[in-house]
C-alpha positions as a Markdown table, in Angstrom:
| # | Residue | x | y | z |
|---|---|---|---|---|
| 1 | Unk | 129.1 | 146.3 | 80.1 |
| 2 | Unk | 128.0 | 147.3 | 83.5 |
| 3 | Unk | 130.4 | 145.6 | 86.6 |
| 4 | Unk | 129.1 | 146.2 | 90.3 |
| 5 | Unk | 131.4 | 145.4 | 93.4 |
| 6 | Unk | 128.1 | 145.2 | 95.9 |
| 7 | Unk | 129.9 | 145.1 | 99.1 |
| 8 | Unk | 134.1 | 146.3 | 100.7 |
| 9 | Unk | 136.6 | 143.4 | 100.5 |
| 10 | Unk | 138.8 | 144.4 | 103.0 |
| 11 | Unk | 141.1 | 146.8 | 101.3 |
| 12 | Unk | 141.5 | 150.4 | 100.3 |
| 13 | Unk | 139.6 | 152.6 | 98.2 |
| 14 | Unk | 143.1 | 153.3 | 96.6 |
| 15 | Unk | 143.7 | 149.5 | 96.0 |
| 16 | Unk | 140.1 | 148.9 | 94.5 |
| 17 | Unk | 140.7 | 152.4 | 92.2 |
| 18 | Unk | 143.9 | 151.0 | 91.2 |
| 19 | Unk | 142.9 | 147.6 | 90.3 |
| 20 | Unk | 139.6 | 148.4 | 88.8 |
| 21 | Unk | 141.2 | 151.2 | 86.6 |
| 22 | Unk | 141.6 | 148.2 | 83.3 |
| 23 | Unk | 137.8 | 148.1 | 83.5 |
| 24 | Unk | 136.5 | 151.7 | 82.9 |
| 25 | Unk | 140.1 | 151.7 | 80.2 |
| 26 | Unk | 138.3 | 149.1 | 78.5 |
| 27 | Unk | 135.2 | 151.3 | 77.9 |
| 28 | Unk | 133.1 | 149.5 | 80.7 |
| 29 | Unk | 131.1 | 150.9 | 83.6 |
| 30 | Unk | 132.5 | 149.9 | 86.9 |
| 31 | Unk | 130.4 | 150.9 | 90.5 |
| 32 | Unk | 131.8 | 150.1 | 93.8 |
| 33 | Unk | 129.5 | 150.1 | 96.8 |
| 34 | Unk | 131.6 | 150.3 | 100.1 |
| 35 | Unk | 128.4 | 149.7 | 102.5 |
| 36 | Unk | 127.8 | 146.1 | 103.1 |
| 37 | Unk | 123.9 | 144.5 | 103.3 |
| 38 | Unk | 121.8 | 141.3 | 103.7 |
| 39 | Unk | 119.0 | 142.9 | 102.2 |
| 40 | Unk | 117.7 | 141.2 | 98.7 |
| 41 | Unk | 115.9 | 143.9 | 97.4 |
| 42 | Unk | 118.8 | 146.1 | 97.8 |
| 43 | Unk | 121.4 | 143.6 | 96.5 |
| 44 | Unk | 119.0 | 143.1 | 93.1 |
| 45 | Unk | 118.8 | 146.9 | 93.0 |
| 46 | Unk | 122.7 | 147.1 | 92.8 |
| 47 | Unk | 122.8 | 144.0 | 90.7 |
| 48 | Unk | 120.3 | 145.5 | 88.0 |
| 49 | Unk | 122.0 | 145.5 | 84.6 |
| 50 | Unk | 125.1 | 144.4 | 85.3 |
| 51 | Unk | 126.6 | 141.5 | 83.9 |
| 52 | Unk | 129.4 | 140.7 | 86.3 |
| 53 | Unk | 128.5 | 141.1 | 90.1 |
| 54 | Unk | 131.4 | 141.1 | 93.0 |
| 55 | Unk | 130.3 | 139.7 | 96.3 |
| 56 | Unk | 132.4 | 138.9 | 99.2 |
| 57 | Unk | 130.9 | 136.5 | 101.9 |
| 58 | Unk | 127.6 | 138.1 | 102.4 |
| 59 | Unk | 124.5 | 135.9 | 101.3 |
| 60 | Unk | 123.5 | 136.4 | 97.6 |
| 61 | Unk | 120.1 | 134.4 | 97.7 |
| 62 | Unk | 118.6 | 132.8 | 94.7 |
| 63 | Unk | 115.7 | 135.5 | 94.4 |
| 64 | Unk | 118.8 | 138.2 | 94.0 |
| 65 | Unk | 119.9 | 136.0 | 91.0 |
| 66 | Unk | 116.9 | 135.0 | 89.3 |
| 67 | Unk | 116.1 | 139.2 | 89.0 |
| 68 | Unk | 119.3 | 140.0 | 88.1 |
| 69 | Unk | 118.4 | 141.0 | 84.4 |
| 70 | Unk | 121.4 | 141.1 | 82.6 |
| 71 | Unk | 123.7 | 138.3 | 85.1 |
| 72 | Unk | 126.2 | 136.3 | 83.2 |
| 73 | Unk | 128.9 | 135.8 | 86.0 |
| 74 | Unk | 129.2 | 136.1 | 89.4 |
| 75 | Unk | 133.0 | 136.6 | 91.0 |
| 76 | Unk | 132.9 | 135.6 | 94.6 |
| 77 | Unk | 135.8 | 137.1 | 96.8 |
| 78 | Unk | 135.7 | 133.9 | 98.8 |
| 79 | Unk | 137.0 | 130.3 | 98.4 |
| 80 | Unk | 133.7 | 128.8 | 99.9 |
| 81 | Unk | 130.8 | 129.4 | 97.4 |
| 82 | Unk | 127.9 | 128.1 | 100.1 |
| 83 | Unk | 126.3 | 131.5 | 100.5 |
| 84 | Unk | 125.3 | 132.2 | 97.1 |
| 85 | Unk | 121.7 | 130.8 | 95.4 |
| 86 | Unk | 123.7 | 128.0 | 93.7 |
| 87 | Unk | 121.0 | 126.3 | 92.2 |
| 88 | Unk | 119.6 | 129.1 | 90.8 |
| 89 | Unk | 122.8 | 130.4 | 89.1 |
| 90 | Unk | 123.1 | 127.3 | 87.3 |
| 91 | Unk | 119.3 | 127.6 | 86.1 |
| 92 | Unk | 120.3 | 130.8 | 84.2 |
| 93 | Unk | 123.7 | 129.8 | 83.6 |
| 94 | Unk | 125.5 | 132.3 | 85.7 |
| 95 | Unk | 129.0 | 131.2 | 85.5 |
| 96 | Unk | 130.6 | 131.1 | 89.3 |
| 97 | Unk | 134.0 | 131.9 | 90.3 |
| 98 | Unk | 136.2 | 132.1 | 93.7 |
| 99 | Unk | 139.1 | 133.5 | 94.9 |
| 100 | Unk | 140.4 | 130.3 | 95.3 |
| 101 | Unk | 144.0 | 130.0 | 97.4 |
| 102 | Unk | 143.9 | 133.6 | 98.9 |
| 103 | Unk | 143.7 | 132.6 | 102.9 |
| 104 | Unk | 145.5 | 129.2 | 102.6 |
| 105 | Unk | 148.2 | 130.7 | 104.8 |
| 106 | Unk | 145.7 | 132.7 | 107.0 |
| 107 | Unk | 143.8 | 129.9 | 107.8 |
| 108 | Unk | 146.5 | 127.6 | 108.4 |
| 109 | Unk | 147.6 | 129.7 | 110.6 |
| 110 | Unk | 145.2 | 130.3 | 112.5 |
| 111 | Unk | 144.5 | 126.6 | 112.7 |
| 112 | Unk | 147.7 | 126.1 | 114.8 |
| 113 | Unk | 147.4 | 129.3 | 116.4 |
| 114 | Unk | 143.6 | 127.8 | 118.3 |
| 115 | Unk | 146.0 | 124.3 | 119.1 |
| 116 | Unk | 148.3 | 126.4 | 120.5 |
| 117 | Unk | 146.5 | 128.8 | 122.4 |
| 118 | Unk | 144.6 | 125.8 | 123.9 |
| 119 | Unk | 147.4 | 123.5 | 125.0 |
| 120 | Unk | 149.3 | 126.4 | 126.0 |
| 121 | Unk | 146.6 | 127.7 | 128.1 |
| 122 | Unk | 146.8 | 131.2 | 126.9 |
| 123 | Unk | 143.8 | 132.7 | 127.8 |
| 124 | Unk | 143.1 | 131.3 | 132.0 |
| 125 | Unk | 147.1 | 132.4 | 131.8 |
| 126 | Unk | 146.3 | 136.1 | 130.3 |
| 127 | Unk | 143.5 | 135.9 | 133.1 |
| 128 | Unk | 145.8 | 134.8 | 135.9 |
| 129 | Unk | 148.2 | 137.2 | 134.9 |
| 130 | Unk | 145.8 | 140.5 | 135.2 |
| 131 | Unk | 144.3 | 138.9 | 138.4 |
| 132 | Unk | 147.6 | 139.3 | 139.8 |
| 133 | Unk | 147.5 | 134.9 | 140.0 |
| 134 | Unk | 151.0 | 133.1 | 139.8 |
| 135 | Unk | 151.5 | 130.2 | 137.2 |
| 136 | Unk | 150.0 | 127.3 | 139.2 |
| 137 | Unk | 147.7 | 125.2 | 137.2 |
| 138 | Unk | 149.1 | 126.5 | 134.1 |
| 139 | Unk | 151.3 | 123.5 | 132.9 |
| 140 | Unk | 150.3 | 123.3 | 128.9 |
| 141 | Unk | 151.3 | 120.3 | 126.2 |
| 142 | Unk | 154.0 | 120.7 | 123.3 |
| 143 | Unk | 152.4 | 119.9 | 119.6 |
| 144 | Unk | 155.9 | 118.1 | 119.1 |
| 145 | Unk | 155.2 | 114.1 | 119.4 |
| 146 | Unk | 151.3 | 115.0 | 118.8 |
| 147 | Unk | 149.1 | 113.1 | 116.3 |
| 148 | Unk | 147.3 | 115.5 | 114.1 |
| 149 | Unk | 144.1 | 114.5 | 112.0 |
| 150 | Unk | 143.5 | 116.1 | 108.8 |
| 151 | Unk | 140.4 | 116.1 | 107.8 |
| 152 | Unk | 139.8 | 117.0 | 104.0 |
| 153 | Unk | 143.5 | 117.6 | 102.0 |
| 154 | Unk | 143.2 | 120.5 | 99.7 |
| 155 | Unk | 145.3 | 123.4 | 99.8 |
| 156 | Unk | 144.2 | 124.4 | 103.0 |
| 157 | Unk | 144.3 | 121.1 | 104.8 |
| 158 | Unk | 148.1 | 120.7 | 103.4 |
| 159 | Unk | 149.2 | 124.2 | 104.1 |
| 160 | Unk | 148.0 | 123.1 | 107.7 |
| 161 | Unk | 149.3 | 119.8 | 108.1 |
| 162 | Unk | 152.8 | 121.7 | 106.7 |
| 163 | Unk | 152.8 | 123.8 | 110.1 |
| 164 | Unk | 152.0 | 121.3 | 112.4 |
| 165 | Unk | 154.9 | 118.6 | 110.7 |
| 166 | Unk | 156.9 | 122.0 | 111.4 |
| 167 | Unk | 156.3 | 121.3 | 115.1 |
| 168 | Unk | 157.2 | 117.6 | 114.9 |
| 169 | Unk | 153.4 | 116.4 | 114.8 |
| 170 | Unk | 152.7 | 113.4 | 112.7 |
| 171 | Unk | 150.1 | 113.8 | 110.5 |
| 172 | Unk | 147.0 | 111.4 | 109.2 |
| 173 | Unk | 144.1 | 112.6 | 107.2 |
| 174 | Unk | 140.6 | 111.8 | 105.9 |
| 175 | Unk | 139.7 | 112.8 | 102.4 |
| 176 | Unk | 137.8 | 111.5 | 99.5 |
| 177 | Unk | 140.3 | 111.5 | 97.3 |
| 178 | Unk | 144.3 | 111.0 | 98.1 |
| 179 | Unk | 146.4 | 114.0 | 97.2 |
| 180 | Unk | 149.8 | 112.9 | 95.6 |
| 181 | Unk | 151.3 | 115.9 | 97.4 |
| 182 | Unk | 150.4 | 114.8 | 100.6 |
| 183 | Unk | 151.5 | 111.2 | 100.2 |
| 184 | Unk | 155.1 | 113.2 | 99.4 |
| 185 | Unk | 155.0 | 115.0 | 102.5 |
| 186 | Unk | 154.3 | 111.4 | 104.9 |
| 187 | Unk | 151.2 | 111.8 | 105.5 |
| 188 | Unk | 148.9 | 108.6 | 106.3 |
| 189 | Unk | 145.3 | 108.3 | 104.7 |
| 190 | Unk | 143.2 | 106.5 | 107.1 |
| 191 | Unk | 139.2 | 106.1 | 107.6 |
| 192 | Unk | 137.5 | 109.5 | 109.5 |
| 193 | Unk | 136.8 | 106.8 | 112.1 |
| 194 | Unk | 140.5 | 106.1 | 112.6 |
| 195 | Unk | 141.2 | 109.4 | 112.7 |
| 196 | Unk | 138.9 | 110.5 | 115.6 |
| 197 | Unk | 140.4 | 107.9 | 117.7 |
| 198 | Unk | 144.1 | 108.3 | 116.8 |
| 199 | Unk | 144.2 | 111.9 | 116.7 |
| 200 | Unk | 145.3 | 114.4 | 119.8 |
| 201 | Unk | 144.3 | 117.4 | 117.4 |
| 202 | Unk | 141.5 | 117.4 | 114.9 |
| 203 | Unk | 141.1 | 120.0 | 112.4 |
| 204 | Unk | 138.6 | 120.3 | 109.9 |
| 205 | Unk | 139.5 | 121.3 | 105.8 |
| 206 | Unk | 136.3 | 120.7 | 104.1 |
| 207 | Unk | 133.7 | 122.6 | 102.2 |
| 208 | Unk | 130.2 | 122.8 | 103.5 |
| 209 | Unk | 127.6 | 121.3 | 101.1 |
| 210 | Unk | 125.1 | 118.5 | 101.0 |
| 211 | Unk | 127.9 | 115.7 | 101.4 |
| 212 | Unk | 129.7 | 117.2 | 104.1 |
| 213 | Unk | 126.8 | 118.9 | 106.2 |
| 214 | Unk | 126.5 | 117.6 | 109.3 |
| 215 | Unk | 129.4 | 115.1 | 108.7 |
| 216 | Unk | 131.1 | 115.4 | 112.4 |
| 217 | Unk | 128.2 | 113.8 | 114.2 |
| 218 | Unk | 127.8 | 113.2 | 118.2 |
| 219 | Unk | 128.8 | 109.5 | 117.0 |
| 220 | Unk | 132.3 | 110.3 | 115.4 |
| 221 | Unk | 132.7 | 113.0 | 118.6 |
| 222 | Unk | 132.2 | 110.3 | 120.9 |
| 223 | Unk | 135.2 | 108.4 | 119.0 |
| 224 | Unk | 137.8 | 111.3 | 120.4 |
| 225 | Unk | 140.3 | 110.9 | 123.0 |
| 226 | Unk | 139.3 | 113.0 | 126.5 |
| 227 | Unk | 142.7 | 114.7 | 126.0 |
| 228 | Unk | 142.1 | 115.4 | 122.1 |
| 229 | Unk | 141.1 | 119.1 | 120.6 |
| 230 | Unk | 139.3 | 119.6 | 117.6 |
| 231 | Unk | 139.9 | 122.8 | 115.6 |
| 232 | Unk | 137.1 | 124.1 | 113.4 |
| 233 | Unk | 138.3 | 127.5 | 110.5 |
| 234 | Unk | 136.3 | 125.4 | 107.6 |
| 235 | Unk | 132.5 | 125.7 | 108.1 |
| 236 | Unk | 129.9 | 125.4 | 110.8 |
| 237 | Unk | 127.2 | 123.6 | 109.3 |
| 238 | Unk | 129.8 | 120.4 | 108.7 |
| 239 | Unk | 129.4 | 119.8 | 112.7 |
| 240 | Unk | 126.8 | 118.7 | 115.3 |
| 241 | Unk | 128.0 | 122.0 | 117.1 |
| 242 | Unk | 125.7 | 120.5 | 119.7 |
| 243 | Unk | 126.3 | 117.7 | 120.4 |
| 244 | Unk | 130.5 | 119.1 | 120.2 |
| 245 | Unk | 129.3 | 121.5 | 123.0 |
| 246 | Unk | 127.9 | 118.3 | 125.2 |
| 247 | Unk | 131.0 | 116.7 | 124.6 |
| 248 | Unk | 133.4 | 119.2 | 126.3 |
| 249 | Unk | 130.3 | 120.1 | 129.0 |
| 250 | Unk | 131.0 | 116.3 | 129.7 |
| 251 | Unk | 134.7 | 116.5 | 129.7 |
| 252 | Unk | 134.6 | 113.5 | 126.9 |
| 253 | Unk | 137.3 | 115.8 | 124.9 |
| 254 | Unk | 139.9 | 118.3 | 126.5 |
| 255 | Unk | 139.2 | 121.2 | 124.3 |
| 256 | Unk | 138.2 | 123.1 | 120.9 |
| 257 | Unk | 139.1 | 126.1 | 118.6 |
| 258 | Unk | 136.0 | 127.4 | 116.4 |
| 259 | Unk | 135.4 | 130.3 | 114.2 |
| 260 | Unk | 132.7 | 129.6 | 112.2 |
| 261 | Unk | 129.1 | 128.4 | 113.2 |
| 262 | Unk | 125.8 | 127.4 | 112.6 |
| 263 | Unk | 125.2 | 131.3 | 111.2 |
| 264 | Unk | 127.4 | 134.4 | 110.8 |
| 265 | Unk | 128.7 | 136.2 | 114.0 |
| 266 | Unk | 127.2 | 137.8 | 116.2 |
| 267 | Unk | 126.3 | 134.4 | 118.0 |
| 268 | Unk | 123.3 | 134.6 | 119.9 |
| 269 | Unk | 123.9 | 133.7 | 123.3 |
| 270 | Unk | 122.0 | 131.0 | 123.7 |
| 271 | Unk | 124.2 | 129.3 | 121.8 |
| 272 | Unk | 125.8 | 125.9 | 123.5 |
| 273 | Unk | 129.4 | 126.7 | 122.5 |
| 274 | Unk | 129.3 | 130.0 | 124.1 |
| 275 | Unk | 129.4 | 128.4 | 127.4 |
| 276 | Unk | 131.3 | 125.3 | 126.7 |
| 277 | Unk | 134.6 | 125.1 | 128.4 |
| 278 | Unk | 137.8 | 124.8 | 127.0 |
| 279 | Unk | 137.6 | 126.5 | 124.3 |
| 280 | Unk | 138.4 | 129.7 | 122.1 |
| 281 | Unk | 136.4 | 131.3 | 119.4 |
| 282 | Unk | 136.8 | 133.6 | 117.0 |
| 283 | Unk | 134.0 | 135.8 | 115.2 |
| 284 | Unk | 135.0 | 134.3 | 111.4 |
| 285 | Unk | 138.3 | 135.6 | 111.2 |
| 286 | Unk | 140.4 | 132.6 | 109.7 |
| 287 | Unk | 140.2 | 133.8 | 105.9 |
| 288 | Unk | 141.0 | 137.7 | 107.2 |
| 289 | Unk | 144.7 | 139.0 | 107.6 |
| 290 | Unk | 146.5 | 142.3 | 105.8 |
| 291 | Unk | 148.3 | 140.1 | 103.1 |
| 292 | Unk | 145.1 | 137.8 | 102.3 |
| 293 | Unk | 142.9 | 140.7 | 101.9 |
| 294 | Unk | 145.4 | 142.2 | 99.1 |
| 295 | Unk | 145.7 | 138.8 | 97.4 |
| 296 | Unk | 141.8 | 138.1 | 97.5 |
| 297 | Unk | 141.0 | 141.8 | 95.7 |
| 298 | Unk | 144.0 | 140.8 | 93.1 |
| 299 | Unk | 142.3 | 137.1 | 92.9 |
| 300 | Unk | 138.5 | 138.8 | 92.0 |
| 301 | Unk | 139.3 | 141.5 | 90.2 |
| 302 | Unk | 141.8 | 138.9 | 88.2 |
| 303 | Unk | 138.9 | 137.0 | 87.5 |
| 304 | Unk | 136.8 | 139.5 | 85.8 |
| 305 | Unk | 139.9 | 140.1 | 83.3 |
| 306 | Unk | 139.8 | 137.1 | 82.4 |
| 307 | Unk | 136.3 | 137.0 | 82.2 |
| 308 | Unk | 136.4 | 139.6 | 80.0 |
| 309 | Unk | 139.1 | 138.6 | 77.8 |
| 310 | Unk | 137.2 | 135.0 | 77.1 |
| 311 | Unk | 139.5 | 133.4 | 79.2 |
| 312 | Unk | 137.6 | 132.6 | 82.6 |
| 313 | Unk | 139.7 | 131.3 | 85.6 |
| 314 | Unk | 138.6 | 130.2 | 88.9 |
| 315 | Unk | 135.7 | 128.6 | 87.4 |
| 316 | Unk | 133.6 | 126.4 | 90.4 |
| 317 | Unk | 130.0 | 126.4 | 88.7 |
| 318 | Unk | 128.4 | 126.6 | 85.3 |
């Protein structure tokens, strides 16, 4: 059996020799390309008779799959599976699995991190600071006391609400389904209309896909306190990035923390929440630290082990 890793992960060349050494011990071919690209013709010309392919978050578009000639499973080093040619993998029953649970921490993280480097003011202080300013105007807001709206309660959205209760924050949430765990930890379900108007922090925890896209409309935005901040590590396509850019133009909300978008970074820069105030934005770095790059190649190379002992895990499509 032939088993390709198109694309680096994040980690070593030790760390993939290491855990990729079961593979070629079970008598199987194993090829590791450590140059990353969008192109399809060169993706299907690495994919070509391999019947497990490794991706990370780079687009694997359905014409990739359907001439894949030998494609049985497809072991995405991601939690979110909204790059790949879905459709198309469940047409020739490609079996689909993540690398679910690597980044919860990362995320999380970062998620407070954007809330407190907005109420805190971090960046016009770093600015003031270098322009040899004092710390006039600089006055930020505690988390402690704050309401914080959850918006989707998986592992993610928990691990979140988790560090933000740690900051004396009281936590409600939106999801489609109540999570017993979060019930346990105090947290109150209440409608996503409830929640934009309760909340002095929102942040997102859903995946992108065709119930969720475009979700956080200019309607629910409008719904916001003019002092609230709305925190975005999940997806872009799940917001009106728009009509979230008009809103702080118009000062209707105090502030936002993004990393993901309408497309993969680099952002053109014509794009309105380049030039929105009140806001910091990272290039899609949420899912990326030291520790939740070594779990994620553990998670993926995991899966094809299992895969290959009959026993798949991680399992999000068939």
């Amino acid at each position: 059996m032939k088993i390709a890793l198109l694309e680096p992960i994040g980690v070593s060349r030790a760390l993939i020799d290491e855990l990729s050494a079961g593979i070629r011990e079970r008598g199987h071919e194993f090829c590791y390309y450590d140059t990353k690209t969008t192109d399809p013709e060169e993706l299907l010309r690495r994919s070509l008779g391999c019947e497990v392919v490794m991706i990370a978050n780079n687009p694997y578009p359905a014409q990739v799959i359907e001439g894949a000639d030998k494609l049985k499973m497809l072991d995405v080093a991601f939690t979110g599976i909204d790059h790949i040619g879905l459709d198309a993998a469940k047409a020739k029953n490609v079996m689909v699995c993540n690398a679910a649970n690597y980044s919860n921490q990362t995320v999380a993280e970062l998620c407070v991190g954007l809330a407190i480097g907005l109420m805190r003011k971090l960046v016009p202080a770093d600015a003031a600071t270098r322009s040899g300013k004092t710390s006039a105007g600089l006055t930020g807001t505690e988390i402690g006391g704050r309401t914080v709206g959850i918006i989707g309660t998986g592992r993610i959205g928990l691990m979140t609400a988790r560090l933000f209760q740690a900051f004396g924050a009281k936590i409600i949430a939106y999801s489609r389904s109540v999570s017993p765990a979060a019930v346990e930890m105090g947290i109150e379900y209440v409608t996503l209309e409830e929640l934009m108007e309760r909340s002095d922090i929102v942040s997102l925890h859903v995946p992108n896909n065709a119930s969720t896209r475009g979700m956080i409309d200019a309607s629910l935005i409008a719904r916001m306190k003019k002092t609230a901040l709305f925190i975005n590590c999940a997806r872009g396509p799940i917001v009106d990035n728009a009509a979230l850019a008009k809103a702080l133009e118009e000062g209707k909300i105090a502030g936002a923390g993004i990393d993901v978008y309408d497309m993969e970074p680099p952002i053109p820069q014509d794009y309105p929440l380049l030039h929105a105030p009140n806001t910091i934005l990272t290039p899609h770095v949420a899912f990326a630290s030291e520790e939740s790059m070594i779990r994620r190649a553990k998670i993926v190379f995991q899966n094809v082990y299992a895969y290959l002992d009959g026993k798949p895990e991680n399992v999000c499509a068939l």
